[in-house]
C-alpha positions in Angstrom: -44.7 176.4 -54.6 -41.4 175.2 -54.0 -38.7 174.2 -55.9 -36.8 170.8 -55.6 -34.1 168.7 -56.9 -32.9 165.1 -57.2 -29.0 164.6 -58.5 -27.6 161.3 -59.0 -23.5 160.7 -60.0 -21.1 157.7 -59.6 -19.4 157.2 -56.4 -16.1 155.4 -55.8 -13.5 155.3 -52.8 -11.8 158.3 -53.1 -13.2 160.7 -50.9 -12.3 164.2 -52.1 -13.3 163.2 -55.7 -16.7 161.9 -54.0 -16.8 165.3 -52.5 -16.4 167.0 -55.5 -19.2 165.5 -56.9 -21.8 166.4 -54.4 -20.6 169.7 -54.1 -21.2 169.6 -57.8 -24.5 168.6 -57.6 -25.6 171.4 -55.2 -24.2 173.9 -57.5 -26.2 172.4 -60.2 -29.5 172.4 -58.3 -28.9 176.0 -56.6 -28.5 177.2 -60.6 -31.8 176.1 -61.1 -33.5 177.8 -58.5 -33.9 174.6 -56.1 -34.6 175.5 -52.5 -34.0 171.7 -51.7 -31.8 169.6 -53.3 -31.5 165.0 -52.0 -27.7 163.6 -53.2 -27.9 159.5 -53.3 -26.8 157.4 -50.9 -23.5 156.7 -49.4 -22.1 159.7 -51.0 -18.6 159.5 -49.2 -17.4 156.2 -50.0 -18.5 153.1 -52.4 -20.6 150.8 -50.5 -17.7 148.0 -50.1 -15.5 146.7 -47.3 -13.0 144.5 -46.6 -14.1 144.9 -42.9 -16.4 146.4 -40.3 -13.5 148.2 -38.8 -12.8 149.7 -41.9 -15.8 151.1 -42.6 -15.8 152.7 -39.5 -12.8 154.3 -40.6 -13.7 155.5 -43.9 -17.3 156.7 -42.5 -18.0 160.2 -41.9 -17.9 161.7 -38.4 -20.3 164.9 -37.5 -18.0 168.0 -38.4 -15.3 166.5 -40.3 -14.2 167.9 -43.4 -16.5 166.3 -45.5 -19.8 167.2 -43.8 -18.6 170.7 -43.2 -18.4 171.4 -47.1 -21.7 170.1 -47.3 -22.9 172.3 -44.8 -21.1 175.3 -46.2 -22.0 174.7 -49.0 -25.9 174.5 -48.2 -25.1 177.7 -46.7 -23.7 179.6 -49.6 -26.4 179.2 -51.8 -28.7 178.9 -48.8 -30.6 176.3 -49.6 -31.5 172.6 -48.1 -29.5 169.5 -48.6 -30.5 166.2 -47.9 -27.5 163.4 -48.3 -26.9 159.7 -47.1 -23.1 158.8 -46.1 -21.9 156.1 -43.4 -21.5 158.0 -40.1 -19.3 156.7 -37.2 -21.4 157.4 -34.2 -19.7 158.0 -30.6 -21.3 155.4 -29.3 -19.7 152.9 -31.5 -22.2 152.4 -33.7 -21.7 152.7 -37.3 -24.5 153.8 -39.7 -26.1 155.1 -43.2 -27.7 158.0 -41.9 -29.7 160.5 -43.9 -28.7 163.9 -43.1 -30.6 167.2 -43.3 -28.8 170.5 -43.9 -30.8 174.0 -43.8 -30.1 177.0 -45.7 -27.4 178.4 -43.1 -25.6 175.2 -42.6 -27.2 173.9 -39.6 -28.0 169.9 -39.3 -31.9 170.5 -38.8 -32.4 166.7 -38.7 -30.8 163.0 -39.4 -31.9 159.1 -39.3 -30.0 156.1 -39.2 -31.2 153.6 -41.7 -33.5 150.7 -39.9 -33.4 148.2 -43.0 -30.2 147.3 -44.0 -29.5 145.5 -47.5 -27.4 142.0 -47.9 -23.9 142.9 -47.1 -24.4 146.4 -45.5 -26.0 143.9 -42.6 -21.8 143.0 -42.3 -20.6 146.7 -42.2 -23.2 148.7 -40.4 -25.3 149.1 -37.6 -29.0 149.7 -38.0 -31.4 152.2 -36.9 -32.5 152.3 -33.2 -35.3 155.0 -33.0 -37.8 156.3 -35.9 -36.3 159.3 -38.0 -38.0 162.5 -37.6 -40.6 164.7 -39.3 -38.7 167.9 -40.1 -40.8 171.4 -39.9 -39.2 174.0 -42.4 -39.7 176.4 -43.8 -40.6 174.2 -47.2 -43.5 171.8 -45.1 -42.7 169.2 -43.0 -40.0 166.9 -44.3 -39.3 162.8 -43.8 -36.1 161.3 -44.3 -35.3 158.0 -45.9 -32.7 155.8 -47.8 -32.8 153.1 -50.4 -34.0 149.8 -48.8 -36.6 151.4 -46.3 -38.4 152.2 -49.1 -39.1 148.5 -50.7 -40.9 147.6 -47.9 -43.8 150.0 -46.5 -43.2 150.9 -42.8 -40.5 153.5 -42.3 -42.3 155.2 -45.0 -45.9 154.7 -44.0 -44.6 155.8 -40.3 -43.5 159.1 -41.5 -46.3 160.1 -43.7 -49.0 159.1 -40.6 -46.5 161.7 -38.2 -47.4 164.2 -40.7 -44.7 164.4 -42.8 -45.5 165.7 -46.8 -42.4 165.6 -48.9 -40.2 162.4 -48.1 -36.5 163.0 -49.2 -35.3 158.9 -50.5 -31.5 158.5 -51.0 -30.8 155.3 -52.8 -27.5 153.1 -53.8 -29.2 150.9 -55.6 -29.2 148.9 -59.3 -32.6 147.9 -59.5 -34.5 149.1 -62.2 -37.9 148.1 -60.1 -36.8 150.7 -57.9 -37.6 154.0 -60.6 -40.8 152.4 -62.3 -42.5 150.8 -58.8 -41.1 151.2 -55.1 -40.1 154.9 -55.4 -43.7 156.1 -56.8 -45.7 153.8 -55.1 -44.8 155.4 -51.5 -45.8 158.7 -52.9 -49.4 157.3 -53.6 -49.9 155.0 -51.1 -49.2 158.3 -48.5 -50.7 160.6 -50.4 -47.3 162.7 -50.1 -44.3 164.0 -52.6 -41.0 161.9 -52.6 -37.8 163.2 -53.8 -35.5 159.8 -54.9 -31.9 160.6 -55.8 -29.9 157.4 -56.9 -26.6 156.9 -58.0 -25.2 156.0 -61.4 -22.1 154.2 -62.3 -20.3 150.8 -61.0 -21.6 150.0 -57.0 -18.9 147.5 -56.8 -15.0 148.1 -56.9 -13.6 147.5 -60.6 -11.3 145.0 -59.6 -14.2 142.9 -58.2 -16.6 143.5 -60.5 -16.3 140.6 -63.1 -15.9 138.2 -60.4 -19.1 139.1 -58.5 -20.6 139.5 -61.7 -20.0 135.9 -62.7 -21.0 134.4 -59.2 -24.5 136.0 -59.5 -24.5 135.6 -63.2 -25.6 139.0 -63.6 -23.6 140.9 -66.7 -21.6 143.6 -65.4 -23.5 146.6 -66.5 -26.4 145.4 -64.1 -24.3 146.2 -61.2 -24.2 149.6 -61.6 -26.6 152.4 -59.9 -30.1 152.3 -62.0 -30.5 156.4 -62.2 -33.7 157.4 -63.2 -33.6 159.6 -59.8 -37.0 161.2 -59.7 -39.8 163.5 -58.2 -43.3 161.9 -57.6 -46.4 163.8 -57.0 -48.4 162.3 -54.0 -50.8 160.9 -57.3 -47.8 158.6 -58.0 -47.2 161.0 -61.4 -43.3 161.3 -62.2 -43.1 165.2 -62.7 -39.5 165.3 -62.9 -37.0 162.1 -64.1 -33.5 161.8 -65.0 -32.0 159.6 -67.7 -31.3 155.6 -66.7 -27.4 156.8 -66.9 -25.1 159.8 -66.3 -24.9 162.5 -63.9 -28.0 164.9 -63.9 -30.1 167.1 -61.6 -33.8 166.8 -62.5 -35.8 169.8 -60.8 -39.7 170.7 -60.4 -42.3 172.8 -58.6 -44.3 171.4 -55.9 -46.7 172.2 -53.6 -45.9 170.6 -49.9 -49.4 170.4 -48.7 -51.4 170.1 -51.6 -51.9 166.9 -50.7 -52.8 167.5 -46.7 -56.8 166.9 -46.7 -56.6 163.8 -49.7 -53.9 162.0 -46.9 -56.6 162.3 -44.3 -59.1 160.8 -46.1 -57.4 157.6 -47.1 -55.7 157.4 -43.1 -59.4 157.9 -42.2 -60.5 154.4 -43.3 -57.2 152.8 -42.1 -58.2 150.2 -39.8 -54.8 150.9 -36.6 -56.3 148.4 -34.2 -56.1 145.6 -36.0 -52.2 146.4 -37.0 -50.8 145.0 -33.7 -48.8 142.0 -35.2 -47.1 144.8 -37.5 -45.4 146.0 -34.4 -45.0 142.3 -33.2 -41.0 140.5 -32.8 -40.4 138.2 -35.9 -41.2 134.6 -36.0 -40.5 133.4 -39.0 -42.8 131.3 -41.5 -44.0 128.3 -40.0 -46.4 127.5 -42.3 -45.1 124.6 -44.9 -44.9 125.8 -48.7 -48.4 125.5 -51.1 -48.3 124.2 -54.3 -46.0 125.0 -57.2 -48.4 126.4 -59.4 -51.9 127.3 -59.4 -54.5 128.1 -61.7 -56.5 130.8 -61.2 -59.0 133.3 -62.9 -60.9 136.3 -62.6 -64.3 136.5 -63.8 -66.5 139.8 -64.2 -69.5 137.9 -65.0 -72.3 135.9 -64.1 -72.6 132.6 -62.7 -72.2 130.9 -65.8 -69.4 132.6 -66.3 -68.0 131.3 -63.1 -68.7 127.7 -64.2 -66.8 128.4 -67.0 -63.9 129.5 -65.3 -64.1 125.9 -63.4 -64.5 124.0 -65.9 -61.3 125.6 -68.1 -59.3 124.7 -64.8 -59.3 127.7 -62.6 -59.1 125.9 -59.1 -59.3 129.6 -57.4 -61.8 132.1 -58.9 -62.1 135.8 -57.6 -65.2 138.0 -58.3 -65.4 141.9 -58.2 -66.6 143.8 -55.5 -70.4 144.6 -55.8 -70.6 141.6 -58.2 -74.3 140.5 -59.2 -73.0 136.8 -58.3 -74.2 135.4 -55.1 -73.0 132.7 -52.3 -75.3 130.2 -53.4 -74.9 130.9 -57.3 -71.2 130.8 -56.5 -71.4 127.3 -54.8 -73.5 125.4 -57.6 -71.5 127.3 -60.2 -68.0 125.4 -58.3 -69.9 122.4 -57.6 -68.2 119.5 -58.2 -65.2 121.3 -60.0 -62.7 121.5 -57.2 -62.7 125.1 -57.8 -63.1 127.7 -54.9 -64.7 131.2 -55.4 -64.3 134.2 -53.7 -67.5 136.4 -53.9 -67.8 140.0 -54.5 -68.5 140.7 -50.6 -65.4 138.6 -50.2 -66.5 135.3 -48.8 -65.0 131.9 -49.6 -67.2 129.8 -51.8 -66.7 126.2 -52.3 -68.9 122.8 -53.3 -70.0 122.7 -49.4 -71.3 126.4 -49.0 -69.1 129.2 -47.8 -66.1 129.0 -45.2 -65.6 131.0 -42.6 -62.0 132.1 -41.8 -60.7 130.4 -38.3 -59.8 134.0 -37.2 -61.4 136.8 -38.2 -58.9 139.4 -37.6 -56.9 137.9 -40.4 -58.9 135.6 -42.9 -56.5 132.8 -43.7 -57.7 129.7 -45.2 -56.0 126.2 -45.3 -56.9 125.3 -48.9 -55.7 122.0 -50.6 -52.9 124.0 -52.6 -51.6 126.4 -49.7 -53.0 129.5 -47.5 -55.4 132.1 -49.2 -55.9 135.7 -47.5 -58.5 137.6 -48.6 -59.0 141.4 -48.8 -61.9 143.0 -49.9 -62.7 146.4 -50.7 -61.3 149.7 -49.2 -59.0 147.4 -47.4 -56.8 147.1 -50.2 -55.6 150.1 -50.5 -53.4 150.1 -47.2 -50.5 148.3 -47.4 -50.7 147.0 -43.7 -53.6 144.9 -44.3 -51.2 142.9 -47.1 -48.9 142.8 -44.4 -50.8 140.6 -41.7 -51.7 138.5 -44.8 -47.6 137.4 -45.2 -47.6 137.7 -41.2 -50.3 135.0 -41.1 -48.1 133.1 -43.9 -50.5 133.5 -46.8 -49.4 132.3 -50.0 -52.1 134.1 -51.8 -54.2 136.8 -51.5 -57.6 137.5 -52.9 -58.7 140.5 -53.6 -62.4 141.3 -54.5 -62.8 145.3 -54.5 -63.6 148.7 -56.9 -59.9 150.4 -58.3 -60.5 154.1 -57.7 -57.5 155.8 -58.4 -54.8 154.5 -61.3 -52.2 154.4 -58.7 -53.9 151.3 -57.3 -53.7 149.0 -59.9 -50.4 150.5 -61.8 -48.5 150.2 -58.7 -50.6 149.4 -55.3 -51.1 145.9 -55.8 -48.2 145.0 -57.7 -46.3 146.2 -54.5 -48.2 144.7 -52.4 -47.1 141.5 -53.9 -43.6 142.6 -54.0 -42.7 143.4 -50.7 -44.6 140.8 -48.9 -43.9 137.9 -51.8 -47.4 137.2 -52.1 -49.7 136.4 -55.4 -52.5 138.5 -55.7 -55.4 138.0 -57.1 -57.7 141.1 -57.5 -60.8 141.8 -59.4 -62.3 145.1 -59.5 -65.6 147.1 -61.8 -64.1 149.4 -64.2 -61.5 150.8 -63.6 -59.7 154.0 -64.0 -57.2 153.3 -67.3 -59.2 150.8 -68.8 -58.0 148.6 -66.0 -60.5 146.1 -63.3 -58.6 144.3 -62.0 -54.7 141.8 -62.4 -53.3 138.3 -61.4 -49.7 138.9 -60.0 -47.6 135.6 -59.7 -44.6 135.4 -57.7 -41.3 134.9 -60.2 -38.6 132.3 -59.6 -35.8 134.6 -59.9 -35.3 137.0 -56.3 -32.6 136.4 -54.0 -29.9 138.6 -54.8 -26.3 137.3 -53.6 -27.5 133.5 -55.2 -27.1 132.6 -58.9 -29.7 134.4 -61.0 -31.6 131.3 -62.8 -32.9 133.7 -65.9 -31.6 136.4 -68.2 -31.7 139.4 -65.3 -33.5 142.7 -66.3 -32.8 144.7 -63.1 -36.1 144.1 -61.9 -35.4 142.1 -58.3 -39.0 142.5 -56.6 -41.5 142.5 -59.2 -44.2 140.5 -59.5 -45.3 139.0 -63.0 -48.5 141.2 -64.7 -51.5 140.1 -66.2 -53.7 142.0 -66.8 -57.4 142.6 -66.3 -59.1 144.7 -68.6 -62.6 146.4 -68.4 -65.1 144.5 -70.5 -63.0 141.5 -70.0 -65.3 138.7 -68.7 -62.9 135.6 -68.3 -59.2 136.8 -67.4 -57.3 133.2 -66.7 -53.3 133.1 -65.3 -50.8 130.8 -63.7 -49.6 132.0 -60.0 -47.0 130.0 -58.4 -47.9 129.6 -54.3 -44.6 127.6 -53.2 -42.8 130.7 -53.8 -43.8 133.0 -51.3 -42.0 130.9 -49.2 -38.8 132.6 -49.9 -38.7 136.4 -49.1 -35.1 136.7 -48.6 -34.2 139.2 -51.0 -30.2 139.3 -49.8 -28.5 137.5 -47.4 -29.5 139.5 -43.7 -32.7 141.2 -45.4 -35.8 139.3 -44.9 -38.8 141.5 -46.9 -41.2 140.4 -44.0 -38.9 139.9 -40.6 -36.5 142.3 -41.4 -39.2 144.9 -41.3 -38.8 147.7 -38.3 -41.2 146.4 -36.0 -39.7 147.4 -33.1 -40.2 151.0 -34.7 -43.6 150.7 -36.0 -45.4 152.6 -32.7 -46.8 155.0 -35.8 -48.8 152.4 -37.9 -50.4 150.9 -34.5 -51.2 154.0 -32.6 -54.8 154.9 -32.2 -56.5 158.3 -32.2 -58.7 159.1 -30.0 
């Protein structure tokens, strides 16, 4: 077992006070026994600049006084330290890089960031090469920050090189963050993260009432969520620290606990079909759907799916092994309007079943937008979901058995999230008296633009409902037109600002 640490404190501009504070935070963790500890993102300077040229002067430099207290002090209590600060590179580059410290102060390992967030696009330079997988002494390490994980590849990449404890640095005031995108790349790797995040304002005070009126976002929304965290590779929080105020959380963990359950969820991956992943971005060519949909689940029999029809449901999604077949799906739709997709996932309507025009990636042109479909074990990878938004989906069916409770608690809500696609997925019975939920795409998501309702710190979220065992009938409202927009800041698209260039991992073939 080994013992590790998250911190999170507030940030500002002055440097020595922000040194303080980390140094303060190593101290903390080291009294508690931590052999690792992760400090948030940009530790050495609030993430705002006039200019790119002064950010490069305020960033770090390998060596400098800053870094070499870090290093020392990693050294004096001889333990690891992972931290994020902006790093002026020699070759003119200027990044957020995660750096690695081991216990006698040496830099075993850094990464520049490959997914920069809205005005960090102005300031810094992204990532040009994959981070590493660090071998210590504590297992084999993977280093990330903030925005790389909200979408799945940098992530995903690390856990397939083999890494089994990824270290997540975060500046960063969405709540969404603690309660989805942090756990959910535990599970979905089967590996532990450790998530530090920063507390207090993210913008300067003498800005702050201005930006927070432009966005119309109240004030105490701009500052860093907390809630920094240590996630089991089950997606179980074993370790959290409070929403506000600086804290270390620490907890026991066992690296490669993990090792043989990651194999067999890589082992039904399907790599050869991930090509487009790795692919340059287009863009979305494909015009919006509808604004709204109706749509239902049933966990029934065919009169249940005429039913369904006939209360409005214009899209109707079966579980997997469902006793309802193709032709008992078509005369339950007949002369509804309705579509079905069957338990073995194929698309039902009035005229018999539709096959998809390629069947690499099953898109079909429906009369209210572009339907996906993903059915069983499938679902459970996150790349799949991706060539769905590739193929410019606008919803995604999915017809399958939940297994684990990380599936439907956080899976499939962020597989929605990070691709901005509605999902419909019914399941048997499920693990937490859950089968199955409708997630619609909300309004509200572009950061940077006026926020159009109340704002909960949630920024990319889908909207629940859920589907319980014994439920029969489970109706909703999903919203197609909106997975149009998947601009979450200005400069960060969620689906072409992926790494693709980068991806080499989540394509590569054994064998």
């Amino acid at each position: 077992m080994v013992r590790v640490a998250a911190a999170q404190f507030e940030v500002g501009t002055d440097s020595a006070a922000n040194l303080a504070s980390c140094l303060r935070a190593i101290d903390a963790a080291a009294s508690q026994g931590a052999a690792l500890v992760v400090l948030p993102e940009f530790c050495n300077h609030l993430s705002w600049y006039e200019s790119r040229e002064q950010a490069r002067e305020r960033a770090c430099r390998h060596d400098d006084a800053f870094l070499t207290a870090i290093a020392r002090r990693a050294a004096g209590h001889a333990i690891h330290v992972k931290i994020g600060v902006t790093l002026a590179r020699d070759d003119g580059r200027t990044t957020g890089a995660s750096l690695l410290y081991g216990p006698d102060g040496t830099l075993l390992g850094e990464a520049d960031k490959q997914i920069l967030m809205g005005a960090e696009n102005d300031h810094l330079d992204r990532g040009v090469s994959a981070g590493p997988v660090v071998r210590t002494a504590l297992g084999r390490l993977g280093l990330y920050a903030c925005m790389e994980g909200v979408i799945n590849e940098v992530t995903r990449g690390l856990a397939l090189r083999g890494a089994q404890v990824l270290l997540n640095s975060l500046n960063s005031f969405a709540t969404d963050e603690a309660s989805l995108h942090i756990p959910v790349r535990a599970a979905e790797n089967k590996v532990w993260v450790v998530a530090a995040n920063k507390v207090g304002p993210l913008i300067p005070a003498d800005r702050l009432d201005a930006v927070s009126a432009g966005l119309k976002v109240p004030p105490q929304w701009l500052h860093g969520a907390g809630e920094s965290q240590i996630v089991a590779p089950d997606g179980t929080v074993v370790a959290k620290a409070p929403r506000e105020g600086e804290a270390v959380v620490v907890a026991d963990i066992d690296p490669g606990a993990a090792d043989a359950a990651r194999a067999r969820l890589f082992a039904t991956r399907r790599p050869e079909r991930y090509g487009p992943v790795a692919e340059r971005p287009r863009g979305r060519r494909a015009p919006a759907g509808a604004p709204s949909l109706k749509v239902a689940v049933v966990r029934g029999d065919a009169a249940s799916v005429r039913q369904a029809a006939q209360e409005g449901a214009r899209l109707i999604v079966l579980p997997e092994g469902s006793p309802v077949s193709e032709t008992e799906a078509r005369l339950a739709v007949s002369g509804t309007g309705a579509h079905a997709v069957t338990g073995g996932g194929a698309l039902v309507g009035e005229d018999g079943a539709t096959p998809p025009p390629d069947p690499s990636c099953p898109v079909h042109e429906l009369p209210w937008g572009r339907l996906a479909i993903i059915a069983g074990d499938a679902a459970r990878h996150p790349e799949e979901f991706r060539l769905a938004a590739l193929a410019d989906a606008d919803v995604v069916a999915v017809p399958f058995t939940p297994r684990e409770s990380w599936e439907l608690r956080l899976g499939l809500l962020e597989r929605s999230a990070e691709n901005r696609l509605n999902v419909v997925a019914a399941g048997g019975e499920g693990p937490d008296g859950q089968a199955g939920a409708i997630l619609g795409l909300p309004a509200d998501f572009t950061l940077w633009t006026a926020w159009q309702g109340p704002f909960t710190g949630r920024i990319s979220h889908p909207i629940v409902t859920e589907v319980k065992n014994g439920d029969t009938i489970v109706h909703a409202e999903i919203w197609p037109a909106r997975a149009v927009n998947r601009h979450v800041s200005r400069g960060t698209d969620l689906v072409d600002g992926r790494p693709w260039s980068l991806c080499e991992a989540l394509v590569a073939q054994s064998g």
